[in-house]
N, C-alpha and C positions, 0 to 999 in steps of 0.2 A: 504494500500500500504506500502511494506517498503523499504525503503530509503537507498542503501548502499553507503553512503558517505566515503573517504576515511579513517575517523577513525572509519567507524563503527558504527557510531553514527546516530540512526535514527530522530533525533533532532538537528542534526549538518546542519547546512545552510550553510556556510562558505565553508566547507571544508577546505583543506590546502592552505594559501597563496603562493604565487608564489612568488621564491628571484628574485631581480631586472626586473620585469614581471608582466606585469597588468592585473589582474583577479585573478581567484580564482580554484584550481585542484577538478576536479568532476571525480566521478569512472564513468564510459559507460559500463555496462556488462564487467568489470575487465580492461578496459582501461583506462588510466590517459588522460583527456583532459583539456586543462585551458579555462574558461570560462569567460566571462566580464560581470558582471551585474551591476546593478542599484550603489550598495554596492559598487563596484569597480572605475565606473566612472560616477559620478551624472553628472546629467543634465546641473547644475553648473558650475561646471568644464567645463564639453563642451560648454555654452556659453562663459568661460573663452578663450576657445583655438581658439571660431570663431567669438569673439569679433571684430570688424571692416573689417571681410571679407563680401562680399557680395557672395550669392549663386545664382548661374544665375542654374534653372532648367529649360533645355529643353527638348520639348517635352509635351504636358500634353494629353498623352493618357491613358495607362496603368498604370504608377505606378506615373506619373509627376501630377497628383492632389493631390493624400495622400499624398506623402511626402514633396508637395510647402506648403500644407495646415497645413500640423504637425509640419513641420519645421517655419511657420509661428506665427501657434497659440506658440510656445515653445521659442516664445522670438529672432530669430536669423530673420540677414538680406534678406529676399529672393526674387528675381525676379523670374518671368516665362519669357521664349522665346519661341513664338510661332508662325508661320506662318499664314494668314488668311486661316479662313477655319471652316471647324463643330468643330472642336478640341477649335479653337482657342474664339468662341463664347460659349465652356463648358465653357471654362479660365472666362471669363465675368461671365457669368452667377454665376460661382461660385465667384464673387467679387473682382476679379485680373481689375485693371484702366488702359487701355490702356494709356502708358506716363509716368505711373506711377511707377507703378509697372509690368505692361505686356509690351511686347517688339516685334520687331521681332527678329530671332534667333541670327542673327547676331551683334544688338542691346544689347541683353540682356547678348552675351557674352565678347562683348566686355566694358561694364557697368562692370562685376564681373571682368576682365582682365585686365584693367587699371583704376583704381581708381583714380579720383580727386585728393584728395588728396593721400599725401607719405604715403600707408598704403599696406601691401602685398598684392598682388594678391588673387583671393578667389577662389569659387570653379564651376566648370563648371560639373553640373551634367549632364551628355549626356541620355539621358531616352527615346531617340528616339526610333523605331524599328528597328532591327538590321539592316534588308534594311537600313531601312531613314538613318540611323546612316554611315551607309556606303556612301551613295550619298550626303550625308551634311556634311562630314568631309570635302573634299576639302575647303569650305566656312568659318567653325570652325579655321583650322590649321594657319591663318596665323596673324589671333587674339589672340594667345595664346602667354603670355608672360610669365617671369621666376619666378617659385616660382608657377605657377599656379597650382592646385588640379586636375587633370580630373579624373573625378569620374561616377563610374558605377555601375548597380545595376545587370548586368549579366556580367558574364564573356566572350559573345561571339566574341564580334569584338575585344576585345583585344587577346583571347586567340587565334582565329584564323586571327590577323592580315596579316599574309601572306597572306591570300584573301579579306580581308576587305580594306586592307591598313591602317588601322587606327594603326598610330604608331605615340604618343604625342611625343615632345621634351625630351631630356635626363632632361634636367633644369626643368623638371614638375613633378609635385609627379601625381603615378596613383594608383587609391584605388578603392575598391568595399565593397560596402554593398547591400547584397541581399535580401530581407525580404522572407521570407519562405512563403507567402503567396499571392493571386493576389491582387491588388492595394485596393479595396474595401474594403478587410478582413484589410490591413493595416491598413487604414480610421477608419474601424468602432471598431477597437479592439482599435486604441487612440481614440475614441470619450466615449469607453467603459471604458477606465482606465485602460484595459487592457495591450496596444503596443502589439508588433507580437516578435517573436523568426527570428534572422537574421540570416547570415555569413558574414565574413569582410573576408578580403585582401590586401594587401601592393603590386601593380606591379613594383612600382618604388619611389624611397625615393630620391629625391631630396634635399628636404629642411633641410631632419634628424626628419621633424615632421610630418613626414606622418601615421605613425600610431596613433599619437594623433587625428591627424585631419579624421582619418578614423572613429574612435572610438566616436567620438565627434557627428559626421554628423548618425551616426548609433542610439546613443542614441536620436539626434536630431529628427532625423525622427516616434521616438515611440517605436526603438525595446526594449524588457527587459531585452532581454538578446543577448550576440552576441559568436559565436564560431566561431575559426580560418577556414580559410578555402586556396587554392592556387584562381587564377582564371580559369585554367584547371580544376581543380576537382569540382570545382562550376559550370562550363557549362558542365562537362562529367556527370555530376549527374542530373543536370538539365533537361539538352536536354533528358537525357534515363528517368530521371522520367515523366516529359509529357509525352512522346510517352507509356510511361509504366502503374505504378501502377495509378497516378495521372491522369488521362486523356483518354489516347489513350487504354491501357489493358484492363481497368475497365470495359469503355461502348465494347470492343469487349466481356468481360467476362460475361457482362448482356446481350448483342445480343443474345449470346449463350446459356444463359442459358432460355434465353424467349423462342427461337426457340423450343427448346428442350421439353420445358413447352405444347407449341401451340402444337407442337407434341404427345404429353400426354394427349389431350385434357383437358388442360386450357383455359379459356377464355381469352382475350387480355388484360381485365382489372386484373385477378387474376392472369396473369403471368406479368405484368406489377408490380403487387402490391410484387412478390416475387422475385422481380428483383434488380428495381432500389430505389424501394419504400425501400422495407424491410432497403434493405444496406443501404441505408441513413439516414433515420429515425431511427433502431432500432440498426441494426449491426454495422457499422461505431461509432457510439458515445460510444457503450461498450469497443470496440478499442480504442477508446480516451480517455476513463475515467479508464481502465482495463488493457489495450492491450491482444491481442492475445492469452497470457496463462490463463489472466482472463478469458476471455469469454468462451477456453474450460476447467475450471475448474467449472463454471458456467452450463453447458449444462449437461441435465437428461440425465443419462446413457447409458438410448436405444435410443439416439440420436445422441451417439460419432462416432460407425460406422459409418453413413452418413456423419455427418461432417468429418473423416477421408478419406472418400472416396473423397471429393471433393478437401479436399487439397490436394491430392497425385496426383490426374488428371491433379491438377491447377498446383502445382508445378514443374510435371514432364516434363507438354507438354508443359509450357511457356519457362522454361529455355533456350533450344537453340533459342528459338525467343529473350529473351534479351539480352543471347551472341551476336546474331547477330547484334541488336538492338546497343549496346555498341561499338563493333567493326566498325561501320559505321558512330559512335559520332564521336569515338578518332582518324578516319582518317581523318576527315574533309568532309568526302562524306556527309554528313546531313548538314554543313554546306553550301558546296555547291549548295546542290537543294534546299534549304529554300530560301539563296540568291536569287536562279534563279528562283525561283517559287514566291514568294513575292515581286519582281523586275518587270514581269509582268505587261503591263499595265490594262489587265481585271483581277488584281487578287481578286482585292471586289466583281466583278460580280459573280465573279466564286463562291468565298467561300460564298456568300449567296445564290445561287445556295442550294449548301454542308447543310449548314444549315438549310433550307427549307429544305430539304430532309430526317431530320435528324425529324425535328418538324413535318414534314406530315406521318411522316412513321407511319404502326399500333403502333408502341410499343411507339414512340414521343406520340401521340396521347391517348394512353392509361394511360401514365405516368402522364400529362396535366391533364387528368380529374379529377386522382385522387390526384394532389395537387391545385386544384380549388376547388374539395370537401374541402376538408383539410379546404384550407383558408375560405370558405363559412359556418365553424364549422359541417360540416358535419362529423360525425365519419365516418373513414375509420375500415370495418372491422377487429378485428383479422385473424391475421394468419392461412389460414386453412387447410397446408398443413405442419405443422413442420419440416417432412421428406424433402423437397427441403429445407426449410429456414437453417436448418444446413446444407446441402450440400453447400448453396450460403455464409453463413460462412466461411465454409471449403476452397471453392475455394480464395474468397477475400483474406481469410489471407495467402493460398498458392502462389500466384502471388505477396505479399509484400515481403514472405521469398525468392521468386524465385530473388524478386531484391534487398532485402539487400545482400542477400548472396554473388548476385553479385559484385556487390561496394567493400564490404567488400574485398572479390577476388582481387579485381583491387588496393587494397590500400586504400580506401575511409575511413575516422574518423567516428567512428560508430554515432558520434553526427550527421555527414554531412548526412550519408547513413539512419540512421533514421528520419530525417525530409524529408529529400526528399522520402519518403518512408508511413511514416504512420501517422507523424504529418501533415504535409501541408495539406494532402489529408483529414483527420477527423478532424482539426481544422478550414483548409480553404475551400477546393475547393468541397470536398462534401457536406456539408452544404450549398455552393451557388448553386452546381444540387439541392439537395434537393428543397429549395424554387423555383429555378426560371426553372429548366430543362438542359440539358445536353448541346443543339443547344444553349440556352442563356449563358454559359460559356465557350463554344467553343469562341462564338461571344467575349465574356469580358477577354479574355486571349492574350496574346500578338503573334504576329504575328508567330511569329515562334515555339508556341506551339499549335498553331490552324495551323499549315501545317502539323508538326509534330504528333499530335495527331489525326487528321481526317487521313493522310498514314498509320498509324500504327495499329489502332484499329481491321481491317477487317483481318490483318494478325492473329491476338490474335482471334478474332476472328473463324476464320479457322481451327486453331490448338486444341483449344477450345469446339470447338463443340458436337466430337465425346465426350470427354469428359464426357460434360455434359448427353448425352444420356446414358452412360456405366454407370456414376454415378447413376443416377435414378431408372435404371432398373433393376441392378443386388447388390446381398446384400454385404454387409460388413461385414469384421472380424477387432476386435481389434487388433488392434497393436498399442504396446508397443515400438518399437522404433519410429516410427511416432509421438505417445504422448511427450515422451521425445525430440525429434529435436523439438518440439515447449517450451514444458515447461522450458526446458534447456537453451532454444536460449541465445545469447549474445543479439540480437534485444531488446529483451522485457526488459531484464534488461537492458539495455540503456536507454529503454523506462521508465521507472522508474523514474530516473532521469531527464529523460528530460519533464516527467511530473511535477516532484515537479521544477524544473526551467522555468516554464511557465511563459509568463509575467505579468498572472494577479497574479502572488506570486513576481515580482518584485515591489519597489515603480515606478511611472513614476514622482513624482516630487522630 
């Protein structure tokens, strides 16, 4: 891999420091971004900055175990707040004392809000679901005193306060750190020594030390590294990648390409195996370890046509689905039916309904078997059709260009627009399909990208399809400007760099 750090220097870690400015300047595919790492703000320091604050995290569904638990084992004060319930007996079980240290929400935030003793207010981590978060602010707001932190790790209900309501006091600092990863991957990358790759955000600076204490609670939680982000462009990135490359695309790109398979007369397990198998296991990690122009500088020659075919189908006929997709973030309209769909009081029935539907279907079914093989040490065969396994190349990586390009478009930091794009997805979340199945990380993902990503998929889906049949049946010519808009991209050299800033190249102590 080589490294283009701003002097050039493929030996240069540093880069250029920032004047009066915490972090450190990293090239993006020819962009200047400032980045915080380890080097920048130890651990240290951050227990310096939230020395006598208490951290009330509520919530422990999604991401409120990793980060009570990272933020626990890493030296700082932290409560859980948690309502009785399944949630609230994980808290237990994972070693939180009722009394103690676990709370009810209203307990646990009024513990971090008014301290005993004369010492500043701390920090009220909201971790709820963006529902919950909007039905239990009422009961939050009137607990919060001056100088208080309210902290988030999505930018929704702030950035679409106009419908949530959720609007802290001016006298409160509001911050965001996002971990680029679902709560688990958090967990197991600090248990790995790893941490996760975040974004931060400042909504409001109250105190004057709101970016400390952003930065502080960021490193706090495991990440290794953090890049700036707003809290709009973190939930306009967020929300379109769930529904998009991370989630909702992907499994409508593997429907499509299975159908297409079953159509060709593949069996359910061999189009099962060059579907979601392949991508997972063999394509997605070449991604992660290469990116995208690796992989097609990597691929035998009479292979390139097919793989060019399937990016061109992927790229062409996804596009106006993510425009669409994007334009329906940043009005608020994905907000609003998530609300209203998640607000619902059948909405657990429903979406395990959804889920069941997803695990009993032939190609759930097919995908199960053969990572039950897998786990059982059973060798799953080679590859036995090469020609589709580059085309499903082709395609994956066409559907990441279709959505960096887009971000990009929209203004997005090619650091922002590449993690939500190709790192999360190959670091985190398809690695957890891979082991456990598609239906089991719908289920482990936060409400509103399991609404969003179950709507979305069948759209991709659709558009998809015919795609994948044109690709299969009919041949390919090289082309040379196709080669080039990959090898060229800004993405990949981005990618570069946000490879060698991984966390497990940062220290975590």
């Amino acid at each position: 891999m080589s490294f283009r750090s701003l002097e050039d220097d493929p030996r240069q870690r540093r880069g250029q420091k920032s004047q009066n400015l915490i972090g450190t300047n990293f090239d993006f595919g020819g962009v200047t971004e400032r980045v915080v790492t380890r080097d920048d703000f130890s651990l240290e320091r951050s227990r310096q900055i939230l020395r006598g604050e208490t951290i009330a995290v509520i919530g422990y569904g999604v991401q409120g175990p990793a980060q009570s638990q990272n933020l626990k084992e890493n030296g700082f004060n932290v409560i859980v707040g948690q309502r009785e319930g399944r949630t609230h007996d994980k808290a237990v079980e994972d070693g939180w004392v009722p009394g103690v240290n676990l709370f009810s929400i209203e307990e646990a935030v009024r513990r971090a809000t008014q301290p005993e003793r004369p010492l500043r207010p701390g920090q009220v981590q909201y971790l709820l679901s963006d529902a919950g978060q909007k039905t239990v602010w009422p009961d939050i707001l009137p607990l919060l005193r001056r100088d208080t932190n309210v902290y988030f790790s999505h930018g929704f209900s702030y950035a679409f306060r106009d419908q949530t309501e959720i609007i802290p006091p001016d006298n409160n600092d509001v911050t965001l750190v996002a971990p680029k990863g679902a709560g688990r991957s958090v967990r197991e990358h600090f248990l790995a020594g790893r941490g996760i790759n975040s974004s931060y955000a400042v909504g409001q600076d109250a105190t004057g030390d709101a970016l400390e204490r952003t930065l502080a609670t960021g490193m706090g939680i495991g990440s290794g590294f953090l890049f700036e982000t707003t809290f709009k462009d973190e939930v306009f990135s967020d929300l379109t990648g769930e529904r998009g490359v991370l989630l909702g695309a992907v499994y409508g790109l593997w429907q499509a390409a299975y159908n297409a398979m079953r159509e060709n007369n593949f069996s359910p397990r061999d189009a099962a195996l060059h579907t979601i198998e392949i991508s997972t296991q063999t394509i997605s990690k070449i991604i992660g370890e290469k990116g995208g122009d690796g992989l097609l500088k990597d691929l035998q020659p009479n292979l390139i046509p097919y793989f060019l075919g399937g990016f061109r189908n992927a790229l062409e006929r996804t596009e106006p689905v993510f425009k669409d997709l994007y334009g329906r973030v940043a009005t608020g309209a994905e907000a609003t039916r998530v609300l209203e769909a998640n607000s619902k009081p059948d909405y657990r029935e429903t979406l395990n309904g959804e889920l069941a539907e997803i695990a009993n279907s032939e190609l759930g079914r097919a995908a199960t078997s053969i990572r039950e093989r897998r786990k059982d040490g059973t060798t799953v065969p080679e590859s036995i059709e090469n020609r589709f396994d580059a085309i499903m190349a082709g395609a994956l990586i066409g559907i990441m260009h279709a959505q960096y390009e887009l971000f990009r478009e929209k203004g997005h930091k090619p650091s922002e627009a590449f993690n939500e794009t190709v790192e999360e997805a190959t670091q985190s979340l398809y690695p957890l399909v891979d082991r456990n199945g598609i239906d089991w990380m719908y289920a482990n993902c936060s409400t509103t990208a399991q609404r969003g990503a179950l709507d979305w998929n069948s759209q991709f889906r659709h558009v998809l399809s015919p795609g994948f049949f044109d690709a299969y049946q009919r041949e390919h010519l090289m082309s040379q400007s196709l080669i080039d808009r990959i090898l060229k991209s800004e993405m990949w050299k981005a990618g570069e760099t946000v490879r060698y800033l991984r966390p497990e190249n940062q220290r975590l102590t």
